[in-house]
C-alpha atoms as an extended CHARMM CRD file, in Angstrom:
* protein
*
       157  EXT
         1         1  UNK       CA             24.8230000000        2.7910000000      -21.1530000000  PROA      1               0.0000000000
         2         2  UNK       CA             21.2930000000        4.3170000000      -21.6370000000  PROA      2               0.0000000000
         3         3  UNK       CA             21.5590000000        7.5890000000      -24.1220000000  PROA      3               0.0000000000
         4         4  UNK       CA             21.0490000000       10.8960000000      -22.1370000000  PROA      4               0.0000000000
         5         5  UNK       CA             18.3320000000       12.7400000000      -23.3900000000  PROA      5               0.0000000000
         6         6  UNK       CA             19.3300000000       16.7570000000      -22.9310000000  PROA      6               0.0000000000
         7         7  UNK       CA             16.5310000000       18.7410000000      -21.6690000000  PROA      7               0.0000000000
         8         8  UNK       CA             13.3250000000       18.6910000000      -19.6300000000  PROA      8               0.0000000000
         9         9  UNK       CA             11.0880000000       15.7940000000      -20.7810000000  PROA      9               0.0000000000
        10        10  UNK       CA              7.7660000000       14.2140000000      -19.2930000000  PROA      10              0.0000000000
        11        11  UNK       CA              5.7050000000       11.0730000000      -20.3980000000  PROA      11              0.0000000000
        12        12  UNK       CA              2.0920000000       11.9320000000      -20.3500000000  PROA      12              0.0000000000
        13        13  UNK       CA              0.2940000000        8.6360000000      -19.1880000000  PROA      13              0.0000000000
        14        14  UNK       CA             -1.9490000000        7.2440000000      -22.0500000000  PROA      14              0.0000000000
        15        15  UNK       CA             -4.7730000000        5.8750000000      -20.1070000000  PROA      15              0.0000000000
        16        16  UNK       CA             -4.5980000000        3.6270000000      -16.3710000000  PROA      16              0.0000000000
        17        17  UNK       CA             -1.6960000000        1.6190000000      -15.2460000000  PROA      17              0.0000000000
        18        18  UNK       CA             -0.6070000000        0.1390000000      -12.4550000000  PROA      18              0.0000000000
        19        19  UNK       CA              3.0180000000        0.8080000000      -10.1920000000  PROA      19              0.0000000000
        20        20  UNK       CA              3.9460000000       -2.0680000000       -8.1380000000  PROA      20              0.0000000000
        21        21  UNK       CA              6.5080000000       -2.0370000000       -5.6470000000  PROA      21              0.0000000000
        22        22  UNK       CA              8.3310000000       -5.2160000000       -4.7130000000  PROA      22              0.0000000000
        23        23  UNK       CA             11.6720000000       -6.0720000000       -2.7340000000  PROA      23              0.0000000000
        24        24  UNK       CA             12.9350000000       -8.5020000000       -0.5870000000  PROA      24              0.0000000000
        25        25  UNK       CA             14.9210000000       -7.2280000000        2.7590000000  PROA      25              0.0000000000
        26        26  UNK       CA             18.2070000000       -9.0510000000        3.5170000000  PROA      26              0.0000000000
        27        27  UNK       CA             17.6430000000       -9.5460000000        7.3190000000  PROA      27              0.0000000000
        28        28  UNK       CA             20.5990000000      -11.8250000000        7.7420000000  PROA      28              0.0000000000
        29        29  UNK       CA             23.5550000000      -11.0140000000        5.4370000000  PROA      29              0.0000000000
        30        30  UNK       CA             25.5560000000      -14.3490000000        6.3280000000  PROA      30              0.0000000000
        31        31  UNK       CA             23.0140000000      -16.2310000000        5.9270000000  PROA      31              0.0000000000
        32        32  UNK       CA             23.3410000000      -16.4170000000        2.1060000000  PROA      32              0.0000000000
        33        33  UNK       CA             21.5820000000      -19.7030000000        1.5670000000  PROA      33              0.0000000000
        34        34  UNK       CA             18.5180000000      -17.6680000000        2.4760000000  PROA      34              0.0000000000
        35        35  UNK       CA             18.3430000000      -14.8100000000        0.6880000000  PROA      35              0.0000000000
        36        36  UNK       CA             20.2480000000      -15.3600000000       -2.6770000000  PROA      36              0.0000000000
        37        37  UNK       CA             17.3850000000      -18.1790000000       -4.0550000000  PROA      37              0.0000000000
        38        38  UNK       CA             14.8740000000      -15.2580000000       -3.0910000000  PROA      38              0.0000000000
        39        39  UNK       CA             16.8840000000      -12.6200000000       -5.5550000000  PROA      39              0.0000000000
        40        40  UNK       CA             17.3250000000      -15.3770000000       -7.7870000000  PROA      40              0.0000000000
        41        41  UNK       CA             13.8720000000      -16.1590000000       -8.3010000000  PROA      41              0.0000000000
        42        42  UNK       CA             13.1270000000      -12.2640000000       -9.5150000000  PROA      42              0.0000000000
        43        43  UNK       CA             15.8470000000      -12.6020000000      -11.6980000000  PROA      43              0.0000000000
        44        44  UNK       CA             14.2610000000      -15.6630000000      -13.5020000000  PROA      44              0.0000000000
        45        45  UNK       CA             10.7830000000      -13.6810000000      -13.5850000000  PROA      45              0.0000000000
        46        46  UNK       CA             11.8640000000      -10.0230000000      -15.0810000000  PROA      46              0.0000000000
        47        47  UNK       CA             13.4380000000      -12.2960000000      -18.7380000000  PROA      47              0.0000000000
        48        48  UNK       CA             10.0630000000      -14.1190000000      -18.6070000000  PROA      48              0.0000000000
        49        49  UNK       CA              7.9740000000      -10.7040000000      -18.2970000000  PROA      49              0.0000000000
        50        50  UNK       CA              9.8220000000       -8.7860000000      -20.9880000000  PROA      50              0.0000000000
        51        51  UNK       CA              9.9010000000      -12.3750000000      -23.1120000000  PROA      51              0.0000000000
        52        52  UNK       CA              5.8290000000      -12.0540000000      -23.2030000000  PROA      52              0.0000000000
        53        53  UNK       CA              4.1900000000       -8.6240000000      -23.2390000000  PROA      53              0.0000000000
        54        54  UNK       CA              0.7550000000      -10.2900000000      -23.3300000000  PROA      54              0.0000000000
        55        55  UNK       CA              1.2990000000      -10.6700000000      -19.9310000000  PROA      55              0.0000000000
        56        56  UNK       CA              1.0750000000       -7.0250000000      -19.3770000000  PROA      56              0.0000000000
        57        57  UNK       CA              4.1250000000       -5.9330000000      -17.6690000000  PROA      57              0.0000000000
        58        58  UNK       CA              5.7300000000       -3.0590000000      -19.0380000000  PROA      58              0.0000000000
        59        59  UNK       CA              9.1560000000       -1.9250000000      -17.3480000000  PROA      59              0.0000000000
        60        60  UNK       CA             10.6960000000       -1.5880000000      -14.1090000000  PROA      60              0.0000000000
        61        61  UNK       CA             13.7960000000        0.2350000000      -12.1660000000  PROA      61              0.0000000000
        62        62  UNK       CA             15.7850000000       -1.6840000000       -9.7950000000  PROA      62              0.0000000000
        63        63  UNK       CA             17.7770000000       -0.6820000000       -6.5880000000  PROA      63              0.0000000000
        64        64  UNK       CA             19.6960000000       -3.1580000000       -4.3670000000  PROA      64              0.0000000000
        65        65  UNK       CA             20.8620000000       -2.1460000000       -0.8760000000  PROA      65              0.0000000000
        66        66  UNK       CA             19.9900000000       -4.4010000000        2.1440000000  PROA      66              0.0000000000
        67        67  UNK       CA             16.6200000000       -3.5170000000        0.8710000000  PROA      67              0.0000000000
        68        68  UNK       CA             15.5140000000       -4.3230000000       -2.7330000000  PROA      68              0.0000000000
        69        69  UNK       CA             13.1870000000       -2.4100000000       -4.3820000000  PROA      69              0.0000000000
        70        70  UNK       CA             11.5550000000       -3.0360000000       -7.6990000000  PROA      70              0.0000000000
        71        71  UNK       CA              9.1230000000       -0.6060000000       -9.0160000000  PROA      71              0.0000000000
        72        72  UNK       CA              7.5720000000       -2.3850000000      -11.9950000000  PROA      72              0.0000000000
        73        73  UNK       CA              5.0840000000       -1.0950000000      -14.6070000000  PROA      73              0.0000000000
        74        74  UNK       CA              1.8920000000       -2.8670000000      -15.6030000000  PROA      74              0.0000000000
        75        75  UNK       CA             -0.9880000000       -2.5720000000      -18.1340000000  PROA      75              0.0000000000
        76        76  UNK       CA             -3.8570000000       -2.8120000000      -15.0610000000  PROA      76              0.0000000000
        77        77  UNK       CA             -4.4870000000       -4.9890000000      -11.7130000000  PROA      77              0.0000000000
        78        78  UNK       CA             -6.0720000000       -7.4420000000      -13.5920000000  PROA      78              0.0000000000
        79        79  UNK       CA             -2.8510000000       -8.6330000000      -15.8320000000  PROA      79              0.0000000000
        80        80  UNK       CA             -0.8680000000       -8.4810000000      -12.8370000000  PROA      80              0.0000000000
        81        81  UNK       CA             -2.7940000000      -10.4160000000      -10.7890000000  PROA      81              0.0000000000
        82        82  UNK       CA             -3.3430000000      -13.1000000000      -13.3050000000  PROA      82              0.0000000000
        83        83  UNK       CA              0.5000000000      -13.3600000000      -13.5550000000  PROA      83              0.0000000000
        84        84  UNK       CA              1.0050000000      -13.7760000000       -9.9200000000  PROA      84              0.0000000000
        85        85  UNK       CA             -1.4230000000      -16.7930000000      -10.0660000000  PROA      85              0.0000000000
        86        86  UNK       CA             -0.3850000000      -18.1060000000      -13.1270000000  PROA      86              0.0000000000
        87        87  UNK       CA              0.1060000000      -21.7120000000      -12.5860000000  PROA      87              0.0000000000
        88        88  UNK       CA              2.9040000000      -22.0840000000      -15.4890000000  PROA      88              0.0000000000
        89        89  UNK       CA              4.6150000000      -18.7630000000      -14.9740000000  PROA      89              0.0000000000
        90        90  UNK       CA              8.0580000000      -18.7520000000      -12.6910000000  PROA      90              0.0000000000
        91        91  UNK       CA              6.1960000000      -16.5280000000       -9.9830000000  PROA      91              0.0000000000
        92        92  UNK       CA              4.1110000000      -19.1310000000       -8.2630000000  PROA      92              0.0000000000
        93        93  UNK       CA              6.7110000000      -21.8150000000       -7.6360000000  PROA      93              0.0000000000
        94        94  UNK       CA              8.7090000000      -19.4870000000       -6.2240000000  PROA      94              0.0000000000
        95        95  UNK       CA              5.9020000000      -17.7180000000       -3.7520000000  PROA      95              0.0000000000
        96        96  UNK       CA              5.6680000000      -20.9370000000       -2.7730000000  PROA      96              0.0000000000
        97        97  UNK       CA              9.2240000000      -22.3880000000       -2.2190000000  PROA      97              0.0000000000
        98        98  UNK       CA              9.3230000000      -18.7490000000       -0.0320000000  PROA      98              0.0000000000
        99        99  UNK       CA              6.5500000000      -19.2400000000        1.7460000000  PROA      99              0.0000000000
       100       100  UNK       CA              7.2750000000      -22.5380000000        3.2880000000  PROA      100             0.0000000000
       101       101  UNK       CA             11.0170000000      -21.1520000000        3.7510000000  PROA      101             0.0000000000
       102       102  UNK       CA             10.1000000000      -18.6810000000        5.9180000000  PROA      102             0.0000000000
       103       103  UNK       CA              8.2950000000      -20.4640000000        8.0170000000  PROA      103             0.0000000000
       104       104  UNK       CA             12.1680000000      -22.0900000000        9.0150000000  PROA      104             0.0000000000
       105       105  UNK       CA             14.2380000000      -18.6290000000        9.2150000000  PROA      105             0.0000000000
       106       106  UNK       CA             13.5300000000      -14.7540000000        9.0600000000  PROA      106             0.0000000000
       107       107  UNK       CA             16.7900000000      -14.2940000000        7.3760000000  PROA      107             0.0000000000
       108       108  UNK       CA             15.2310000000      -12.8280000000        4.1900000000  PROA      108             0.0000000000
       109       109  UNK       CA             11.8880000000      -10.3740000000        4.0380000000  PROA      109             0.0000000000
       110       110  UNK       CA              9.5450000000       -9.6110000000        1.0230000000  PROA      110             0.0000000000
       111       111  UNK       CA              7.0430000000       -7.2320000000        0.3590000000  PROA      111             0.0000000000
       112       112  UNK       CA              4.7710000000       -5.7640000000       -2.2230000000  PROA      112             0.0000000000
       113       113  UNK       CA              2.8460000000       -2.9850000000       -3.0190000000  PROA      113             0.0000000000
       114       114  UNK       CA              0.2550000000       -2.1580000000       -5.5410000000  PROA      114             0.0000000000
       115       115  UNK       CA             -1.3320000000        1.3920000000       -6.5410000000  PROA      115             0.0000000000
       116       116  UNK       CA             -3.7950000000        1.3440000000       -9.7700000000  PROA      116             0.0000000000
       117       117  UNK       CA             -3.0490000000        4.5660000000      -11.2550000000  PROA      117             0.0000000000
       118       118  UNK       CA             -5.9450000000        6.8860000000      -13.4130000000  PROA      118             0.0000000000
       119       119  UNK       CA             -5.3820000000        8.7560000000      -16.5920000000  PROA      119             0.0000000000
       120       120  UNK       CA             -4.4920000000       12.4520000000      -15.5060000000  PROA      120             0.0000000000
       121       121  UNK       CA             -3.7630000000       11.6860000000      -12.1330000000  PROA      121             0.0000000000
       122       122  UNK       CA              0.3440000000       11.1940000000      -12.2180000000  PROA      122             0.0000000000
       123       123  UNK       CA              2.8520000000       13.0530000000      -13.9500000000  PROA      123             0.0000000000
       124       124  UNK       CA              6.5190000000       13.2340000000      -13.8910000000  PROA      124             0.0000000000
       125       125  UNK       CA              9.7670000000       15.2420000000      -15.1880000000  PROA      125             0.0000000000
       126       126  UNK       CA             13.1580000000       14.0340000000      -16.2540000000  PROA      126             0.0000000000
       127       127  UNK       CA             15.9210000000       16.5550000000      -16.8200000000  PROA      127             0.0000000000
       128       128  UNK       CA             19.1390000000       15.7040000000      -18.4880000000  PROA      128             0.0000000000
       129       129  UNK       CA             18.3600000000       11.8610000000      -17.8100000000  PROA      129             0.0000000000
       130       130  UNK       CA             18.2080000000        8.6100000000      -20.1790000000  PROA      130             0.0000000000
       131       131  UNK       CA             15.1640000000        7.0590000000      -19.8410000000  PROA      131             0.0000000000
       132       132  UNK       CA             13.7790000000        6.5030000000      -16.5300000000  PROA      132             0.0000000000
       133       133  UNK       CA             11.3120000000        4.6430000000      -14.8300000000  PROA      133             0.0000000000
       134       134  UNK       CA              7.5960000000        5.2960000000      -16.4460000000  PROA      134             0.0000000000
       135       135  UNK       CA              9.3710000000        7.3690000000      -18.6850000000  PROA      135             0.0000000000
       136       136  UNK       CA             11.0680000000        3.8760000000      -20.3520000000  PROA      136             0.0000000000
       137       137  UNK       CA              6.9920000000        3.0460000000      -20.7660000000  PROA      137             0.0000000000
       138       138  UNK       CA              5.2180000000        6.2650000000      -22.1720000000  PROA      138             0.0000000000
       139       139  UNK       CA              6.1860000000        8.0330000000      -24.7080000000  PROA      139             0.0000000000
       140       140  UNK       CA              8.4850000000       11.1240000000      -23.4540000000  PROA      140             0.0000000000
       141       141  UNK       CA              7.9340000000       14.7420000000      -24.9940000000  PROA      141             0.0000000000
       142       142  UNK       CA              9.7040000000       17.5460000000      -23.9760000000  PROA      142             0.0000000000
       143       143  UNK       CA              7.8010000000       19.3850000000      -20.9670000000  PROA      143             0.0000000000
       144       144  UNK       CA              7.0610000000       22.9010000000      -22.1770000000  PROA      144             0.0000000000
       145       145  UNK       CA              4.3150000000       25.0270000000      -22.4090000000  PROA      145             0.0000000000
       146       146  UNK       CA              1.6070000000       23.2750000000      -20.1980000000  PROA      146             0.0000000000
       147       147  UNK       CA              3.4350000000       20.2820000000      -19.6860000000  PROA      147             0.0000000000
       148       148  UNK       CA              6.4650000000       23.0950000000      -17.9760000000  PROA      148             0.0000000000
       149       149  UNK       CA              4.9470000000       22.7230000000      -14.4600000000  PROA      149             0.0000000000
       150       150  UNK       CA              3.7190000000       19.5910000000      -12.1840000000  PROA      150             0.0000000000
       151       151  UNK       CA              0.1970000000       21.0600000000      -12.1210000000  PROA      151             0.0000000000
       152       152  UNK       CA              0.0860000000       21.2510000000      -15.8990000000  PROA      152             0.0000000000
       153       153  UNK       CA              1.3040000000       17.9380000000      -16.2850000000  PROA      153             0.0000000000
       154       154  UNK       CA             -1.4230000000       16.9380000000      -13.5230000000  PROA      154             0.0000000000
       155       155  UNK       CA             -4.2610000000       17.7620000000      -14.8740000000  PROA      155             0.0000000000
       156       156  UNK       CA             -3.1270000000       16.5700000000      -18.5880000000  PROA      156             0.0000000000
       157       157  UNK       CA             -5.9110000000       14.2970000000      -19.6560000000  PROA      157             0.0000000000
């Protein structure tokens, strides 16, 4: 288990990133033949994204309901993009075993989004937590003085 760090902390973004959402919704829970190669095929990809950090993924934070949601962390649009088409990476033979899967059965759902992020424009807070989402990518400093409110942490360039 991740180590709780006591107090109010914040990781100030270093320069652009990028968040991107991903998850697959389970539209037919029987229908397990469907949907389990489509969770599988993340679960080969995250090992091969942490394995080379060239590629420029960072982190992510996982929740799994009938709706799976991945928000991931990258360097910039540009590294994740070249990933996704990456002939010899594990994403594009599985977009492609998907895609001509669910042309035969709506059992299983994906979706994606992607929002390029500027220095200064985010911030965040976590109280009393272990690391967290971007704060298991920037470096997290306790949020006092300016960095006490949202708009100080805001406008921190």
């Amino acid at each position: 288990m991740a180590k709780i760090i006591q107090g109010r902390m914040t990781a100030p973004a270093e320069g652009d990133f990028v968040v991107f959402l991903i998850g697959m919704r389970i539209n037919n829970p029987l229908a397990f033949t469907k949907w389990v190669p489509v969770f599988m095929a993340m679960g080969k990809m995250l090992p091969e994204l942490y394995k080379n950090p060239q590629l420029g993924f960072k982190s992510y934070q996982m929740w799994f309901s009938r709706t799976l949601i991945l928000v991931q962390y990258w360097e910039s649009a540009e590294k994740l993009m070249e990933y996704a088409k990456a002939k010899d990476s594990e994403h594009l033979p599985a977009w492609k075993a998907f895609n001509k899967a669910a042309m035969k059965s709506n059992a299983v759902g994906i979706w994606h989004e992607t929002y390029v992020v500027q220095k200064g424009m985010t911030e965040n807070v976590y109280v009393n937590m272990p690391p967290f989402g971007f704060g298991k990518v920037g470096n997290l400093v306790p949020a006092v003085g300016k960095r006490n409110s949202a708009t100080g942490r805001m406008g921190e360039k």
